[in-house]
N, C-alpha and C positions, 0 to 999 in steps of 0.2 A: 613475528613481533619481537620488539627488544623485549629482555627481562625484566630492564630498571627502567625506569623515567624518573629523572633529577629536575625538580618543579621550585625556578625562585622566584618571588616578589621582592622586587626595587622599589621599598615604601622610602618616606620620607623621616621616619622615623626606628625602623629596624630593617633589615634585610632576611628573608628566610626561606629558610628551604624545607623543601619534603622530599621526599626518597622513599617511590612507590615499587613493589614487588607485584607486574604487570600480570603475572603467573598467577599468584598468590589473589588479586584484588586486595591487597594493603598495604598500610605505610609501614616500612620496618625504621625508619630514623624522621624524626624532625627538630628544626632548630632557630632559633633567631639571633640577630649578631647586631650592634648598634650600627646603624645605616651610614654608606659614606658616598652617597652618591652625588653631595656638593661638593666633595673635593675628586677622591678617585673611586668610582663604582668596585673596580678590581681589587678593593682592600674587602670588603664585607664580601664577595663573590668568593674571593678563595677562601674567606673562612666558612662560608657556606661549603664548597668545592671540598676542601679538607674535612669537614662533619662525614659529606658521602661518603669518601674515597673510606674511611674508617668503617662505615656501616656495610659497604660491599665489599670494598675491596678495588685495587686498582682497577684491575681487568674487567670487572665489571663497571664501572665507572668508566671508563673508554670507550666502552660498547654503548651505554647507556644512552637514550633520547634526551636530552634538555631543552625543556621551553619554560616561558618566564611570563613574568604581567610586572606593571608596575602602576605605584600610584604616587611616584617620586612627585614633588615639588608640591604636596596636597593635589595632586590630581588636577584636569583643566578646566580652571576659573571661564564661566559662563554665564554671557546675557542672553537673555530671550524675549523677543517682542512679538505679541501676537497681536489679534485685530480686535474680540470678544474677550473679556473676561471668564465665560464659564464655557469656553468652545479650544479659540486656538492658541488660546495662554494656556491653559489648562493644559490641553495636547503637547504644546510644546515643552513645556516643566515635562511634562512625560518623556518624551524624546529624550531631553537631554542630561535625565537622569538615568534614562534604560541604554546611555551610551556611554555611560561611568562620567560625565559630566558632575561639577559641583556649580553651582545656581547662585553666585553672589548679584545679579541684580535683574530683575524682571517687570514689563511694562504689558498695559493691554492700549489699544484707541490711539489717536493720534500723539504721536511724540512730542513732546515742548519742547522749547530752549532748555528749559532747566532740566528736563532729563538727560538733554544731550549731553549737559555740562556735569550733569553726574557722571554719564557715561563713561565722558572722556578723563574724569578723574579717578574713574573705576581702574581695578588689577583683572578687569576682565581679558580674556585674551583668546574667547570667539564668539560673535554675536549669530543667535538662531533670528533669522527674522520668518515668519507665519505669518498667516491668515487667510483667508476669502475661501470659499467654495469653488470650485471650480466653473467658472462663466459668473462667481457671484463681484464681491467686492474688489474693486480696483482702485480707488481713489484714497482710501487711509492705506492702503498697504503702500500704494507708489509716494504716498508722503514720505512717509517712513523711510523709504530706499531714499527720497532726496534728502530728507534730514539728517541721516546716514552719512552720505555723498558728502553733504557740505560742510562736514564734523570735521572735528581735528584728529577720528578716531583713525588708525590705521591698524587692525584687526582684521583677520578672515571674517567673513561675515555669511552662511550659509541659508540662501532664499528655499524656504520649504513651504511655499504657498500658492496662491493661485497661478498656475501655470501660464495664464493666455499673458499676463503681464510677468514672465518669467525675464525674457531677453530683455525688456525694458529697465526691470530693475539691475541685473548685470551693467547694463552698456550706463545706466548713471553712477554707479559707483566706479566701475574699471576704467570709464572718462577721467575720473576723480583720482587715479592711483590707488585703487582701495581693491584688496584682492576679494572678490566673491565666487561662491560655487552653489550650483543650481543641485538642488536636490525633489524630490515627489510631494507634491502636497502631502502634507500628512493628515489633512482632515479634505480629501476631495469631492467628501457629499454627506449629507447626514445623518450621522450613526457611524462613518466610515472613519475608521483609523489606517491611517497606512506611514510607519513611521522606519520598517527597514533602511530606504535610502538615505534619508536623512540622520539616522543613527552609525551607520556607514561612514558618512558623512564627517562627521563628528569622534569618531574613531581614529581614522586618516590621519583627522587635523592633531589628535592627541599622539598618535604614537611616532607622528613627525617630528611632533616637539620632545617627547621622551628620549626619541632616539638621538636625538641631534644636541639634549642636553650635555653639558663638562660631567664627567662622572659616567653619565649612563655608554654614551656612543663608543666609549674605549673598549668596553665587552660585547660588542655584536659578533668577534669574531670569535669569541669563546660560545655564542649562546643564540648564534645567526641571529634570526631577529625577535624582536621583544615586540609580541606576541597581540596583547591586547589589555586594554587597561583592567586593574584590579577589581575595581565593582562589577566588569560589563563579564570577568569570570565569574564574581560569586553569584550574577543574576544567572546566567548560561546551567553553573552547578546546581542553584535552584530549581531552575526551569525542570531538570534532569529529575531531581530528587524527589519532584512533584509529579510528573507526568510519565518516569519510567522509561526503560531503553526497551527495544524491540523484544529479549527477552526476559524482561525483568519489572514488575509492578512496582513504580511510585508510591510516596507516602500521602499520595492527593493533596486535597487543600492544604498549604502552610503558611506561618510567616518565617521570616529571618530577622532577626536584630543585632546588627553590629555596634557595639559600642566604642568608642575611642574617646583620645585628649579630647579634640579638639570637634568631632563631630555626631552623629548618633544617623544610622543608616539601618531603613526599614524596609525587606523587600516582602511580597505576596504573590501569591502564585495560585488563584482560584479564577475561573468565568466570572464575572459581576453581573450576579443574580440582583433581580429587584427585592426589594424588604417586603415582605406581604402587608400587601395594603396599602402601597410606595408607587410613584410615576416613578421613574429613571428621566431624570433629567441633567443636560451639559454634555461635555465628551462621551466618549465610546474610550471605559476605562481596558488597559491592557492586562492580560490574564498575567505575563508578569512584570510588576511594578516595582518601582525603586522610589525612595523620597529620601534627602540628604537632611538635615536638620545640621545648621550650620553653627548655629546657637547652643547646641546640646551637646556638649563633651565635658569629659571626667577632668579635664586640667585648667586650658588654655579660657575654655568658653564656658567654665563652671560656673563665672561669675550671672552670665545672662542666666542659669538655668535657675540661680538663686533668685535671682527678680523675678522670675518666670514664675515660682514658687511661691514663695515668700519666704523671707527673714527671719521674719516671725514664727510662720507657719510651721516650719520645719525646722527650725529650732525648738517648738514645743514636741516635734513627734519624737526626736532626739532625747530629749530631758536635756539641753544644754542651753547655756545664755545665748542669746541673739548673735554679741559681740563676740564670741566667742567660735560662733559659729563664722559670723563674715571674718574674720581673722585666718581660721582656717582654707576658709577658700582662696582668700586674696593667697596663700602659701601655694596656692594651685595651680593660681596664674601665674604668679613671678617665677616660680620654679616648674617646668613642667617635668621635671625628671623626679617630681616629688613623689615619696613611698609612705604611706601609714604607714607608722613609729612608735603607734598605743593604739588601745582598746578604742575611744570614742576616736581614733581620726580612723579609725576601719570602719564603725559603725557609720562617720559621717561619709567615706567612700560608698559603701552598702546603699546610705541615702541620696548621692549623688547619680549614681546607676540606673536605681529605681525611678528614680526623679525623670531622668534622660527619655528610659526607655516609653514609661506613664507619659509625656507629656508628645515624645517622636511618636509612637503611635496612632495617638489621638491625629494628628496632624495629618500621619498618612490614609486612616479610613474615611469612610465617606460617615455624611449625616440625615437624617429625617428633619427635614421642615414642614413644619402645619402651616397650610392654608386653608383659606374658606373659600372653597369653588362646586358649583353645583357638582363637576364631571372631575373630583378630586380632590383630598382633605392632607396628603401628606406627598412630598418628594423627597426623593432619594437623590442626594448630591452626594458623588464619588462612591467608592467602591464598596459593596457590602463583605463585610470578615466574619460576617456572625457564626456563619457556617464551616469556618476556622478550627479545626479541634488540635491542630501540631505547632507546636511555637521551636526555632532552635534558635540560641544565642550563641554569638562568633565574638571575636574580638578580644584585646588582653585582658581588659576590665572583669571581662564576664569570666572568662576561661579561670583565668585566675584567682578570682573573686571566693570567698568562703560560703559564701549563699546563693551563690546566679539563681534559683527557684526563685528567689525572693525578688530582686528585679526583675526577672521575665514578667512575671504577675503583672507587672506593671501593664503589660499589653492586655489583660483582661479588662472588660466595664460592667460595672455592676447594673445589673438589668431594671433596677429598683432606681437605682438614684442616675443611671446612664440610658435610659430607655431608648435617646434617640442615637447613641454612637452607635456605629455598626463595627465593634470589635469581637471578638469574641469572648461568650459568656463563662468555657471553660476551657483547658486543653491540658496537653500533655507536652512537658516541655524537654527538651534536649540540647546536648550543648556537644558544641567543636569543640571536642578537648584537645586533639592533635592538632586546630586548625589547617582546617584539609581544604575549608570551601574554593579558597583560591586556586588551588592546586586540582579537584577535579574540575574547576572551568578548564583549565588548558589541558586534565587527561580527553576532553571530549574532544579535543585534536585528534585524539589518537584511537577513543573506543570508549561509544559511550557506556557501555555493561563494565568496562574495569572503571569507569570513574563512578558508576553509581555504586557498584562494587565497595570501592575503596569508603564512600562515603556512608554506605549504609554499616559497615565494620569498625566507621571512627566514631559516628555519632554515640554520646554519651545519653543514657536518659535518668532524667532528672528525678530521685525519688519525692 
């Protein structure tokens, strides 16, 4: 095995490196450099490349393994159309978020004009279409494909649904000039999840477009190829961190909470147990889960998370005027390279975090609804976390942050006045201080014991 592995991320907003000691199981250098992947990738590469060469040494640095993930351009904008609302919409949101997918626009039931004509207004740039059981539903899926077909959209467009109308839906779009690819029902029978091929799928389609972007494509030959997108490592690094490599024990149930500008990104890594006392109804959720919150960031999208909030509301937890408070934020949006400058614009960052994290969680658990049925009084929609007891936060906000304890919290519900969220009631929280998680996704290229290694020697815990 080499000694070093030099691990970068082509984000859209920094570039960054780790510099793992393969021997060791740990990071001896890491670093971030403002992102230049819309003009020449090879200016923040070498400054990355130069941070190594300092931390090892040339000769080591020559020898060294490099692999990379990116999540340059925000990552690949996606629609998903399924056939049920709480079946293969659901399913699919799942797909294409445990495929490092971001979700700007999704649909359930037959397609309208008007959504086609969102669609086609959309920065979407791959459509998941789903639905039907296998032998079940034909008639709204193949709408869909012709609705599709007769759009102005010209998008990849990946069929992950009833197989027996698989060819049919291909031969109406590729009639059409519309490039499509046939992927596995991801819901072939009831209870059944099956979503590798179509996360594959979806993959392909992202690192086609990464590599072939201005910026990125000029360093394939410094870093062969760029690997796999950045969420589908930290979900990969999760997976690991929860479930353990062949000689080494997981930290079992967790969550992850990434926070960022512009987004708020929750992953979980537990079976979905029913709530005692709960049917399990909808999809068959995945052990592990991704949910993007598009709305939820610290800069760009802080404005929705104030709405989301209230103005009000959180101006009184502050002690600050209302106006005072939307003024700051709007400083959020206009400027995203914005830094707290005094005491209350840290505290109102602090409230923005927590804000993010309290509101992206909720979003990503599942819930208890009361019915009145002789053979049942409560369901269980999406995932149960109650039995959650590891929280880690990832990302600048947090890492960086004077309090992350204080926003993670935010992923707790209170059992009194939240009875029916299924979050969890207490845990123990940890934080990426190195920000390693991206970086053990593509060590498990290489060995998964040095990457849980690396990860179990980075994580910080939270007093």
């Amino acid at each position: 095995m080499n000694q070093h592995a030099i691990l970068i991320d082509f984000g859209s907003t920094f570039t960054k490196v780790a510099v793992a000691d393969l021997a060791a199981g740990r990071m001896v250098a890491t670093g971030r450099f403002p992102s230049t992947v819309r003009t020449d990738a090879r200016i923040g590469l070498g400054q990355c490349f130069g941070l190594a060469k300092e931390a090892i040494g040339a000769d080591a640095f020559e020898k060294a393994v490099k692999l990379s993930s990116s999540s340059a351009a925000g990552g690949l904008r996606m629609a998903v159309i399924g056939l049920t609302e709480r079946l293969s919409y659901v399913a699919g949101r799942n797909t294409a978020f445990g495929a490092g997918g971001k979700i700007i626009a999704s649909y359930s039931g037959a397609l309208t004009p008007e959504q086609i004509h969102e669609l086609e207004l959309s920065q979407a740039e791959i459509i998941l279409l789903c639905g039907g059981y296998e032998r079940g539903n034909r008639s709204i899926v193949m709408h869909n494909a012709e609705m599709l077909a007769n759009s102005h959209i010209f998008i990849p467009v990946i069929y992950a649904g009833n197989s027996s109308i698989a060819r049919q839906v291909r031969t109406a779009l590729v009639s059409r000039e519309k490039k499509c690819l046939l992927a596995d029902n991801i819901i072939p029978d009831v209870g059944v999840l099956n979503t590798a091929s179509a996360e594959e799928a979806i993959r392909d389609q992202f690192m086609n477009r990464i590599v072939n972007m201005k910026g990125i494509g000029c360093v394939r030959s410094e870093l062969g190829e760029v690997l796999m997108p950045t969420p589908a490592a930290v979900l990969a690094a999760g997976t690991l961190l929860s479930e353990g490599s062949a000689t080494q024990k997981g930290l079992g149930k967790l969550m992850m909470v990434d926070v960022g500008g512009a987004t708020t990104d929750v992953y979980s890594f537990n079976e979905n147990k029913p709530y005692p006392g709960a049917r399990l109804m909808g999809v068959s959720e995945p052990y592990a889960k991704r949910t993007v919150e598009g709305d939820m960031g610290m800069r760009e999208s802080s404005i929705c998370l104030l709405r989301e909030i209230g103005c009000e509301k959180m101006a009184a937890g502050l002690g600050i005027a209302p106006e005072a408070l939307a003024a700051s934020i709007q400083k959020r949006v206009d400027t995203t390279s914005f830094l707290a400058d005094s005491d209350t614009e840290q505290r109102i960052e602090e409230a923005i975090a927590q804000g993010a994290v309290r509101v992206s969680a909720r979003r990503h658990a599942g819930h208890i609804e009361h019915v009145h049925s002789a053979n049942c009084t409560a369901l269980q929609l999406g995932k149960n976390l109650t039995e959650v007891h590891t929280v880690i936060g990832t990302g600048g906000p947090l890492i960086n942050s004077t309090n992350p304890r204080a926003a993670l919290e935010g992923v707790l519900a209170d059992p009194v006045k939240e009875p029916d969220i299924l979050l969890p009631r207490q845990a123990d929280f940890y934080l990426d201080a190195d920000y390693v998680l991206y970086a053990a996704g593509l060590l498990r290229h290489l060995d998964d014991d040095v990457a849980l290694t690396v990860m179990k020697n980075s994580l910080k815990k939270l007093p």
